[in-house]
N, CA, C and O of each residue as an XYZ file, in Angstrom:
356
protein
N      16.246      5.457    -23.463
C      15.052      4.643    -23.287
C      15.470      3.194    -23.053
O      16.453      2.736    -23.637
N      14.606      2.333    -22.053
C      15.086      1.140    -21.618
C      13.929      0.554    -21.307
O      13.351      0.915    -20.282
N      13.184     -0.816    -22.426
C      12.484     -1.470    -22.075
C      12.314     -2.899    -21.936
O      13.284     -3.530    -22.354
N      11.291     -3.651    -21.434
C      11.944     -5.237    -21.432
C       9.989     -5.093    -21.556
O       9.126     -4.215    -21.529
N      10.130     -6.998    -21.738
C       8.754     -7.555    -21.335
C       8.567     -8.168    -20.304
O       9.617     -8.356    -19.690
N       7.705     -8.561    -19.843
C       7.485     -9.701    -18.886
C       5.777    -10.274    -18.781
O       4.791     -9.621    -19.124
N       5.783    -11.183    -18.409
C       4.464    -11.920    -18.383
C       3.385    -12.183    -16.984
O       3.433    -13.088    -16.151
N       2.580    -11.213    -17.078
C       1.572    -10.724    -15.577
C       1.706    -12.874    -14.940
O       1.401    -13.830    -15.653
N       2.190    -12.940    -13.608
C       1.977    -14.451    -13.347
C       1.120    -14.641    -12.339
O       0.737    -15.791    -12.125
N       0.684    -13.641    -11.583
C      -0.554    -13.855    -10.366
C      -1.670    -14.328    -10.953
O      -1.939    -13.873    -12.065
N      -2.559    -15.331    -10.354
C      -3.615    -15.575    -10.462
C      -4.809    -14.341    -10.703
O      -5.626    -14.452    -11.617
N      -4.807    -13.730    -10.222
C      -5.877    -12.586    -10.137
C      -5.943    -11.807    -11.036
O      -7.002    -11.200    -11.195
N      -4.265    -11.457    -12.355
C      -4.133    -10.559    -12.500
C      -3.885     -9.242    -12.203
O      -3.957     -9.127    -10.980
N      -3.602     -8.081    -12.781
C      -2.904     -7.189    -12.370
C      -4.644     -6.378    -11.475
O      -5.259     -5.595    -12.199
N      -5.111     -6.585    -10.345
C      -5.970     -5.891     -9.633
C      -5.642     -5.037     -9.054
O      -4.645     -4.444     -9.465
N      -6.332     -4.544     -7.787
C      -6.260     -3.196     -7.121
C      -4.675     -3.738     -6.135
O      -3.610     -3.592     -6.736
N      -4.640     -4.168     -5.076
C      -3.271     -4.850     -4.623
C      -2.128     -4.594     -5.076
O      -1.318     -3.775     -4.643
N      -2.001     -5.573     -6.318
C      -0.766     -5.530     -7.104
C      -0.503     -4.187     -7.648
O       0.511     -3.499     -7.529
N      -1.812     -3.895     -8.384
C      -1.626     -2.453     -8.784
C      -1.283     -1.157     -8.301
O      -0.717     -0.258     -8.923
N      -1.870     -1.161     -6.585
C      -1.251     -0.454     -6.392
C       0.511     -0.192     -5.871
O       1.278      0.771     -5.894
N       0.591     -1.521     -5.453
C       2.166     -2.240     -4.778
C       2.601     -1.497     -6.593
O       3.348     -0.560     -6.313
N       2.494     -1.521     -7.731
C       3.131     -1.800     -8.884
C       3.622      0.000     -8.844
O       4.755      0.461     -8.991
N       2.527      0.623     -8.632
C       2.458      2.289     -8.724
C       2.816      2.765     -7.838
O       2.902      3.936     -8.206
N       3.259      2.717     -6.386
C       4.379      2.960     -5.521
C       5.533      2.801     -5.841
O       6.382      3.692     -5.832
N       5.766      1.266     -6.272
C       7.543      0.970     -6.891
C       7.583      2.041     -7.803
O       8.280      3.003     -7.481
N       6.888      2.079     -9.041
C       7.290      3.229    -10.048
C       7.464      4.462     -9.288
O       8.664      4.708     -9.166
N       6.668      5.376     -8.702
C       6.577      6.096     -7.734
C       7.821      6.408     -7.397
O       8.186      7.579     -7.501
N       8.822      5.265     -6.864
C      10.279      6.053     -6.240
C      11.237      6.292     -7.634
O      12.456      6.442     -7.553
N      10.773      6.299     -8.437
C      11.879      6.111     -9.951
C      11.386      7.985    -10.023
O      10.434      8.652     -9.617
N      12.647      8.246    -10.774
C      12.519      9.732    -11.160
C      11.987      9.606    -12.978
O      11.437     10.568    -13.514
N      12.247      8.351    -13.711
C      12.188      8.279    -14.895
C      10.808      8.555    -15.648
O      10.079      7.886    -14.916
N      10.164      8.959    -16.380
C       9.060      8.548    -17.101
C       8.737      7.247    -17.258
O       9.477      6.577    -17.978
N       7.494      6.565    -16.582
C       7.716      4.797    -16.990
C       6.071      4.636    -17.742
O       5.184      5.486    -17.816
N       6.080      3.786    -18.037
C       4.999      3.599    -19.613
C       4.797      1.896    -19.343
O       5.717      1.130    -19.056
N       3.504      1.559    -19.495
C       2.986     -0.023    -19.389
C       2.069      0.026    -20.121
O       1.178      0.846    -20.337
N       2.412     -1.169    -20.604
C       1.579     -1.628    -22.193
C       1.400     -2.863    -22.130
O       1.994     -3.587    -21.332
N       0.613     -3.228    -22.910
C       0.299     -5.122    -23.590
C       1.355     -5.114    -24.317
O       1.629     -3.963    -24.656
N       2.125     -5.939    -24.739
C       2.903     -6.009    -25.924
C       2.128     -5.841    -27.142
O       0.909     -5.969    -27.251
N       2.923     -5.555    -27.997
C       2.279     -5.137    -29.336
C       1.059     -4.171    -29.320
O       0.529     -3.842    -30.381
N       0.696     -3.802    -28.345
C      -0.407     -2.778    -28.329
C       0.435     -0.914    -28.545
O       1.620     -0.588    -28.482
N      -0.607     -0.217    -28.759
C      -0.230      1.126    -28.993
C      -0.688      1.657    -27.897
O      -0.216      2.768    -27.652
N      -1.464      1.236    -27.133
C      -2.509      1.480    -25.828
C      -1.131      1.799    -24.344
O      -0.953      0.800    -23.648
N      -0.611      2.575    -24.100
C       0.145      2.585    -22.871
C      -0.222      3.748    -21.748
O      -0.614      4.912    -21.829
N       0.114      2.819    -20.625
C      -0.404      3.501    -19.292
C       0.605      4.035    -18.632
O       1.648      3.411    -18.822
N       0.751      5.369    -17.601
C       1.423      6.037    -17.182
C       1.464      5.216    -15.871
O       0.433      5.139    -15.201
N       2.564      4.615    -15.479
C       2.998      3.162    -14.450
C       3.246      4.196    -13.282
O       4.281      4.016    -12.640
N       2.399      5.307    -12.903
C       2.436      5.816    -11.667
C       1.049      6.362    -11.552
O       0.564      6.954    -10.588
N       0.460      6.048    -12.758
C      -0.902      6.214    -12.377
C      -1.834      5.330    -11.835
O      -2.170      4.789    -12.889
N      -2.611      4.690    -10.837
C      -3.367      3.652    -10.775
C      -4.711      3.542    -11.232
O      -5.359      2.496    -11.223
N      -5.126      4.691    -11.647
C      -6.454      4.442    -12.314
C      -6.286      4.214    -13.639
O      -7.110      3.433    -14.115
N      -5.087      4.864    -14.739
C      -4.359      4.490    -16.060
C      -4.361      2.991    -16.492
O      -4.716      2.446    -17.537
N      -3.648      2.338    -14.891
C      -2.924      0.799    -15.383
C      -3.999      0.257    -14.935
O      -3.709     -0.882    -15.301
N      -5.354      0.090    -14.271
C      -6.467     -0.590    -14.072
C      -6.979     -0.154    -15.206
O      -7.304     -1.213    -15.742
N      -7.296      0.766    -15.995
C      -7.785      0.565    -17.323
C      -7.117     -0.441    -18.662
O      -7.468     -0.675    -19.819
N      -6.014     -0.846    -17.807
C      -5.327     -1.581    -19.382
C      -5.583     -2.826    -19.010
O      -5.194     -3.752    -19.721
N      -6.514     -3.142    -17.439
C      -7.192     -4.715    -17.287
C      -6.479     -6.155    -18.060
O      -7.021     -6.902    -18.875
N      -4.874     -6.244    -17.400
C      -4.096     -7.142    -17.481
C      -4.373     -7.921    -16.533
O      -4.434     -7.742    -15.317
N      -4.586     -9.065    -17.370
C      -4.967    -10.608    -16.413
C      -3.721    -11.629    -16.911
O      -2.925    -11.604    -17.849
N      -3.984    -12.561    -15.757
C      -2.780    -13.380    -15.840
C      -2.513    -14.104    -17.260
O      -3.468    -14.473    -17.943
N      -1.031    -14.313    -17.720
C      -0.794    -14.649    -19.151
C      -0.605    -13.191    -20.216
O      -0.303    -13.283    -21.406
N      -0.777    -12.290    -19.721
C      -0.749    -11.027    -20.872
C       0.671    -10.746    -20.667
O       1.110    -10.404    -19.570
N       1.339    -10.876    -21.633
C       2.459     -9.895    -21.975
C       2.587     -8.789    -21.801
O       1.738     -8.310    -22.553
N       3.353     -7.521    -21.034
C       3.424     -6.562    -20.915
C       4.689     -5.822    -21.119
O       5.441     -6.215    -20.228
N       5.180     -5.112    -21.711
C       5.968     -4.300    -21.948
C       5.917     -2.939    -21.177
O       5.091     -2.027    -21.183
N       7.414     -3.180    -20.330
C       7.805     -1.782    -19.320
C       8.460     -0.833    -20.113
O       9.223     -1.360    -20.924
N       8.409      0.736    -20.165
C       9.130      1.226    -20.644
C       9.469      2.406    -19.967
O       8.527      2.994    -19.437
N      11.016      3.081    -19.814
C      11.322      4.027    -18.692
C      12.259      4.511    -19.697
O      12.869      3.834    -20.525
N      12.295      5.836    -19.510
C      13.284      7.095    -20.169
C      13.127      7.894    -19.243
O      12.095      8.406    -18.810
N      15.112      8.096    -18.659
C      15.054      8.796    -17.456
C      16.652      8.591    -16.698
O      17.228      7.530    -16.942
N      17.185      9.377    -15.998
C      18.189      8.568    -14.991
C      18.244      7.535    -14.840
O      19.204      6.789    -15.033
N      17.163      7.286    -14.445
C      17.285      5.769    -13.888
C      16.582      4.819    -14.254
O      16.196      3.823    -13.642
N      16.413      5.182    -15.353
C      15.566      3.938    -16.784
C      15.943      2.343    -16.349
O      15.012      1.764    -15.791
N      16.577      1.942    -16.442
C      17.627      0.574    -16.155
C      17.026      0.420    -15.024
O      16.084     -0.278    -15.400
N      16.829      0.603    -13.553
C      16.902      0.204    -12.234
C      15.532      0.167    -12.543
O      15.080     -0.977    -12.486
N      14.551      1.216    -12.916
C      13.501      1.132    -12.697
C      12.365      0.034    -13.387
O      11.371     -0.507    -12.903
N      12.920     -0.024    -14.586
C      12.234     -1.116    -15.391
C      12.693     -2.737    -14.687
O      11.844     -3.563    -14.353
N      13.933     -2.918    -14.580
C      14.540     -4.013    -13.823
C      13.673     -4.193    -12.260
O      13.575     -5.348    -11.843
N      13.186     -3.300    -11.594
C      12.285     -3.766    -10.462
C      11.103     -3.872    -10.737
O      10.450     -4.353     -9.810
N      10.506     -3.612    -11.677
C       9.298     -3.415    -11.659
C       8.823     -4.866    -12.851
O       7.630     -5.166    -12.801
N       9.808     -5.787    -13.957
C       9.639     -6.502    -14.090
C       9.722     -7.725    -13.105
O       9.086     -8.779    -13.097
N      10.734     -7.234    -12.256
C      11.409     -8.365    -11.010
C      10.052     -8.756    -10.011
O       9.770     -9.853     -9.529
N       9.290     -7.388     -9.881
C       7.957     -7.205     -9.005
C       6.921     -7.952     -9.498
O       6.134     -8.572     -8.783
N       6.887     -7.911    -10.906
C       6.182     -8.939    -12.125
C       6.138    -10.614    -12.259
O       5.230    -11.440    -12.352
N       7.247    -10.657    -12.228
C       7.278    -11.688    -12.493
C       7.521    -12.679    -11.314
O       7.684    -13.875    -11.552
N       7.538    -12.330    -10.418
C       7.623    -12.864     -8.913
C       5.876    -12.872     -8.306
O       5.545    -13.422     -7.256
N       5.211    -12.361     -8.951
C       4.140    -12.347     -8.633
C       3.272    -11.560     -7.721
O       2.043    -11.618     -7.684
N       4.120    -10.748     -6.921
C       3.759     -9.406     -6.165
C       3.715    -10.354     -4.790
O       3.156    -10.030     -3.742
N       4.333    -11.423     -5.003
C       4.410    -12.379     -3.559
C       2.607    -12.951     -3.706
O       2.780    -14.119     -3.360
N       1.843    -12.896     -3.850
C       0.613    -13.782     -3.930
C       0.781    -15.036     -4.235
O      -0.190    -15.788     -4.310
């Protein structure tokens, strides 16, 4: 298991766009990946897009990636990188 945090930085928050750009990247990972608020018990299946629009992350929320899998490491590492860059917006 391999997780990190990172902090949603788009203006808009995590919407339909980002969200779905977010659930494609997971998409090419073979790993199980998991998105959460930090400190929450509440986590979304990061290849689902109707899952991670229910966890209605707006800009400033802490989120915690989490991947168990082959390729745990690569996958969490792009998908914070995708994060915190802002999805280019």
């Amino acid at each position: 298991m391999y997780q990190r945090s990172v902090v949603i930085q788009n203006q808009s928050g995590l919407h339909a766009r980002p969200a779905s750009e977010f659930v494609r990247c997971a998409g090419g990972f073979r790993s199980r990946i998991t998105i959460g608020r930090t400190g929450s018990e509440k986590k979304a299946n990061a290849k689902s897009i109707v899952m991670l629009l229910t966890l209605a992350l707006v800009q400033g929320t802490e989120v915690t990636i989490t991947a168990n899998g082959e390729d745990e490491e690569t996958a969490v590492d792009a998908l914070v990188e995708l994060i915190s860059t802002g999805f280019g917006e």
